[in-house]
C-alpha positions as CSV (number, residue, x, y, z in Angstrom):
1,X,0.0,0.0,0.0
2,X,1.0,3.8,-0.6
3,X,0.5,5.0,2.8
4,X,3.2,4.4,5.3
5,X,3.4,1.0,7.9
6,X,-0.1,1.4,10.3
7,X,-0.6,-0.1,13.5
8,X,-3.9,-2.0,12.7
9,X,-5.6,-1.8,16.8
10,X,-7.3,-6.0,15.9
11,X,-10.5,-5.9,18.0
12,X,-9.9,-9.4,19.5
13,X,-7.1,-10.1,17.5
14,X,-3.9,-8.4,19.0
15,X,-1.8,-6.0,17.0
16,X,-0.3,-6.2,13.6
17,X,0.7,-4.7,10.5
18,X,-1.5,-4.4,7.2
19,X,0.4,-6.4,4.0
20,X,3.3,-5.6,6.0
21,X,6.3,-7.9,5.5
22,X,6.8,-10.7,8.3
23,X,8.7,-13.9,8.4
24,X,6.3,-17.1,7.5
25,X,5.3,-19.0,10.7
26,X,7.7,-21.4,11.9
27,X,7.7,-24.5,9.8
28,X,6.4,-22.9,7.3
29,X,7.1,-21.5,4.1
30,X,6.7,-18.9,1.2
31,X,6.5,-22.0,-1.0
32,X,4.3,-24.3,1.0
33,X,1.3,-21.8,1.4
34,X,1.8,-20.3,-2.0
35,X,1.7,-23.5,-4.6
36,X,-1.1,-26.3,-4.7
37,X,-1.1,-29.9,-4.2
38,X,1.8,-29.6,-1.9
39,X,1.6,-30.3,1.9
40,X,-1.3,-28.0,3.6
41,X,-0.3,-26.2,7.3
42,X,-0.6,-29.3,8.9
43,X,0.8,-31.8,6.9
44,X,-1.6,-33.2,4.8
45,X,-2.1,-32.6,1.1
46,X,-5.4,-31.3,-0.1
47,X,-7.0,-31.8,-3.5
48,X,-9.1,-29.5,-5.0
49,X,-12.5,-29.8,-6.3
50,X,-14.4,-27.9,-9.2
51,X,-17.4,-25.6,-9.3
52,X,-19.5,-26.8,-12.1
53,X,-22.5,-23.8,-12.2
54,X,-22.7,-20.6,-10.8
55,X,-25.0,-21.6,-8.0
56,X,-22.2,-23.9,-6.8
57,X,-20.0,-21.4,-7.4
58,X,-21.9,-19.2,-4.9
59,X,-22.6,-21.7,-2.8
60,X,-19.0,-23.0,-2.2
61,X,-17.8,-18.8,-1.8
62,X,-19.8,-19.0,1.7
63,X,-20.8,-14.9,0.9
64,X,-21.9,-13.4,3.8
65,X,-22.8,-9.5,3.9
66,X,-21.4,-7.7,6.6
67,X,-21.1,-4.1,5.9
68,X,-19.4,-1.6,7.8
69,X,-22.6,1.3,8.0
70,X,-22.7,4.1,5.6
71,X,-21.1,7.6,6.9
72,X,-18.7,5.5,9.8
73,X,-15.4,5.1,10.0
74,X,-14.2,3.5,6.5
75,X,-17.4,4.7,5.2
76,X,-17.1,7.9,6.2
77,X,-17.0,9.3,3.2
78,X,-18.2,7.3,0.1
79,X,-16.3,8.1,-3.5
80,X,-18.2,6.1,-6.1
81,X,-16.7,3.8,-8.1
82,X,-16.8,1.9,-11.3
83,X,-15.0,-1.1,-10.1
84,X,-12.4,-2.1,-13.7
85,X,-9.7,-3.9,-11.4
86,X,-9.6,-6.3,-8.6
87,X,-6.7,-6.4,-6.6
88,X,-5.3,-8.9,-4.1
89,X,-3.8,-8.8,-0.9
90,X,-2.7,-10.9,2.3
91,X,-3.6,-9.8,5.5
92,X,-0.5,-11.1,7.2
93,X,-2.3,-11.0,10.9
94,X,-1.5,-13.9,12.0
95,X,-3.9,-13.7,14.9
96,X,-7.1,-13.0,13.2
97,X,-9.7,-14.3,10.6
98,X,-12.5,-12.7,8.3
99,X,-15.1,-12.1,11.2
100,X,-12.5,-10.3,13.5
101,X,-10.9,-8.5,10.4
102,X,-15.1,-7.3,10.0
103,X,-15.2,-6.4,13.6
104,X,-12.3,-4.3,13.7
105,X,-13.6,-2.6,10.3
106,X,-16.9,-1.7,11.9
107,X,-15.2,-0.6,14.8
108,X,-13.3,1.8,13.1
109,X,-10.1,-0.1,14.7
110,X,-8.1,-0.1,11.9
111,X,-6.9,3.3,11.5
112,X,-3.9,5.2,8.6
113,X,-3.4,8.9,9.3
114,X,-4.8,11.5,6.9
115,X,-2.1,13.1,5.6
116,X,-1.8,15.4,2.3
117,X,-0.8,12.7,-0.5
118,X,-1.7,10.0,1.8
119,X,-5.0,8.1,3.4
120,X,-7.8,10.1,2.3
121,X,-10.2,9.1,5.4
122,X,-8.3,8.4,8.3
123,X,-9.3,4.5,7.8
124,X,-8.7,1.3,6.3
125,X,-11.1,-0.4,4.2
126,X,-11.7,-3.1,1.4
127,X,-14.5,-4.6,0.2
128,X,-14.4,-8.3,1.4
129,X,-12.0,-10.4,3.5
130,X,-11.5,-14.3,3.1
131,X,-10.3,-17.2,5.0
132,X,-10.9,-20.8,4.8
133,X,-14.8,-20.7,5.9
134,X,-15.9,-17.6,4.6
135,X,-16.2,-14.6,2.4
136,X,-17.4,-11.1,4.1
137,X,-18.2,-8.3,2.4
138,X,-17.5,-5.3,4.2
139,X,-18.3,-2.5,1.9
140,X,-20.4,-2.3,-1.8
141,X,-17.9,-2.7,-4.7
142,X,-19.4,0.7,-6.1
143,X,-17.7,2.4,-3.3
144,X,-13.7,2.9,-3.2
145,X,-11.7,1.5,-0.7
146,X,-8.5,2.5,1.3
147,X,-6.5,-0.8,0.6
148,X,-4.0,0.1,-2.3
149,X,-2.9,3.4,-3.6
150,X,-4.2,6.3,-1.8
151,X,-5.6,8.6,-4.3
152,X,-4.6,6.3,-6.9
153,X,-6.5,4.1,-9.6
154,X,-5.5,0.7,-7.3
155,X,-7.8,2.7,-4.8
156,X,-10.3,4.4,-7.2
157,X,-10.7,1.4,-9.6
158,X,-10.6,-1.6,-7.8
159,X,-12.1,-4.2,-5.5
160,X,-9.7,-5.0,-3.0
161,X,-10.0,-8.4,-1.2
162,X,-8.0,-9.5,2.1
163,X,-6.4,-13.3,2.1
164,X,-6.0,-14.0,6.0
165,X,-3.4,-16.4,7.3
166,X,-4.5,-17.0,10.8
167,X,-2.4,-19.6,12.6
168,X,-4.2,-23.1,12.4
169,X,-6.1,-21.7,9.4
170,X,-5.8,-23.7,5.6
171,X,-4.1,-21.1,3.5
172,X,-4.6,-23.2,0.6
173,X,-8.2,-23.1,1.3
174,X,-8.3,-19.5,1.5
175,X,-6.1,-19.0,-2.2
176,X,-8.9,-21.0,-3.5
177,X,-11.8,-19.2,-2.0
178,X,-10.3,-15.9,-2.7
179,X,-10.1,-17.6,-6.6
180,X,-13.8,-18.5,-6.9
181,X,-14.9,-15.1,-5.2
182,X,-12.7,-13.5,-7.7
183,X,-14.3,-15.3,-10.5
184,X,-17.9,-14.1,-9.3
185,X,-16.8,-10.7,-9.3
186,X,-15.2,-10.4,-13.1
187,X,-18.7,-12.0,-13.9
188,X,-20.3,-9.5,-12.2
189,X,-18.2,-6.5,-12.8
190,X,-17.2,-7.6,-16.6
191,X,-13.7,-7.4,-15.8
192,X,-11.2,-9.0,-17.4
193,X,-9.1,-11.3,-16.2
194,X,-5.8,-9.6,-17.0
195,X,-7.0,-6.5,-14.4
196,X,-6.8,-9.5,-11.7
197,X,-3.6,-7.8,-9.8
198,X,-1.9,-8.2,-6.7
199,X,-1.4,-5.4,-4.6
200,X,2.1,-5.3,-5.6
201,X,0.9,-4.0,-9.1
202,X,0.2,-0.5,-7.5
203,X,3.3,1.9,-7.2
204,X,3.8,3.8,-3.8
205,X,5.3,7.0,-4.5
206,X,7.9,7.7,-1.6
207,X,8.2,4.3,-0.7
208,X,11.1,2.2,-0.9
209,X,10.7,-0.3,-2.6
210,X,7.5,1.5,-3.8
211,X,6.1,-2.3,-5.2
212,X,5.2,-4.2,-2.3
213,X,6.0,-7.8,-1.8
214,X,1.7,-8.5,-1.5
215,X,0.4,-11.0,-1.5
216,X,3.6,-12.4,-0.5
217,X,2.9,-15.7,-0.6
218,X,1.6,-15.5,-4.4
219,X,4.7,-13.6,-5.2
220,X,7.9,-15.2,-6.5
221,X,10.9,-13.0,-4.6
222,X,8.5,-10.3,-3.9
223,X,7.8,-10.2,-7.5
224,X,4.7,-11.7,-9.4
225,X,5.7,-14.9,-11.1
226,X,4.7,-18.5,-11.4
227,X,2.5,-18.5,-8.0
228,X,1.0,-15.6,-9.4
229,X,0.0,-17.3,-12.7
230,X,-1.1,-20.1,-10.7
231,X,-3.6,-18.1,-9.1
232,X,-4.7,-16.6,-12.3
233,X,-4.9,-20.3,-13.8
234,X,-7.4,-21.4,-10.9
235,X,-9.4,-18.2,-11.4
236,X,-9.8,-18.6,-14.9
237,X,-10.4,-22.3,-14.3
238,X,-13.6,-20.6,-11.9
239,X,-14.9,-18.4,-14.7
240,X,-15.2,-20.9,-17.3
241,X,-16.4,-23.8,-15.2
242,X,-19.0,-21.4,-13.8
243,X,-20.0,-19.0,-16.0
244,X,-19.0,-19.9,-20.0
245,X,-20.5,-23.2,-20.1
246,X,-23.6,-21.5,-18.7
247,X,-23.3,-19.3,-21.6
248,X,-22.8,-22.1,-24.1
249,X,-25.2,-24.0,-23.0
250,X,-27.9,-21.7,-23.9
């Protein structure tokens, strides 16, 4: 993100840092959580399953609408927005999953300074936040976020959604709910598939390096590269399954 590293105050969650760069956990690695059909957190290897309709789509994205309320803290001020990007990012709180992620949004715990060039609102905010039982949705996607850029276009023109990596959590199972939801969306939104970014895609004036290494467990030396495709490949694999062969079918 553009704006410099935030304390983010985790209702029930302890402290942390947003997208900020940490070690993995111990034991863990970069390359475990980031690649599929290797061992899971845990040990065991997980195979993955395919969504053959739209309504099993939905069903397997687990949606659930949680908004932080219109004219509060992230939504303090709402800038509308065309949504033409989505862009994803990893939470790196290793203490906290989607529900306490939405708690501390509609709290107003999560707080940036407003400063000229900077936060525009004095809060954080993205539109949904997934882990390995859920999707939230914290805020419409016709409504711009604080989760990217500032006043930029990764904060005026796209969806931003939150990976967590809780400890005990399936990161593998979050990459591929955070796939399908991002599938539904680019239905939804008619974006394409090549404005599916990571966070690192948006430039931080200032910062050094201004690209940051987010998600960082999609991202090959901080940089996108074959994780990163890989993640592309299962959302595309989402879209088609889902949506085209509805479309073909008629």
């Amino acid at each position: 993100m553009k704006f410099p590293f935030v304390v983010l105050l985790m209702v029930l969650a302890g402290a942390s840092f947003h997208c900020s760069q940490v070690s993995p956990l111990p034991g863990q690695s970069d390359e475990i959580v980031g690649m599929w059909g290797v061992p899971a957190p845990g040990g065991a290897v997980q195979t993955v399953s395919t969504a053959s309709s739209a309504a099993d789509l939905n069903r397997r994205i687990n949606l659930k609408v949680d908004m932080v309320p219109r004219g509060t803290h992230g939504r303090r001020v709402v800038r509308p927005m065309k949504p033409r990007y989505i862009t994803i990012h990893s939470t790196q709180n290793y203490s906290a999953d989607a529900e306490r992620h939405s708690l501390a949004l509609k709290r107003g715990a999560l707080r940036s300074p407003i400063r000229r060039g900077g936060n525009r609102i004095g809060y954080l905010i993205w539109h949904f936040t997934v882990d390995d039982r859920v999707a939230i949705q914290h805020m419409p996607v016709s409504e711009q976020g604080e989760h990217a850029d500032f006043g930029g276009p990764g904060n005026r023109l796209s969806i931003g959604i939150e990976m967590c990596e809780h400890r005990g959590s399936s990161i593998r199972t979050t990459i591929e709910r955070t796939a399908m939801l991002t599938a539904k969306l680019m239905h939804d939104n008619g974006i394409p598939l090549s404005n599916v970014v990571p966070h690192y895609h948006w430039p931080r004036p200032s910062k050094n390096p201004p690209n940051k290494n987010c998600p960082h467990f999609l991202l090959d030396n901080g940089r996108p590269g074959a994780k990163w495709r890989t993640f592309l490949g299962r959302v595309n694999y989402y879209y088609r399954n889902a949506y085209q062969s509805t479309v073909a079918a008629r």
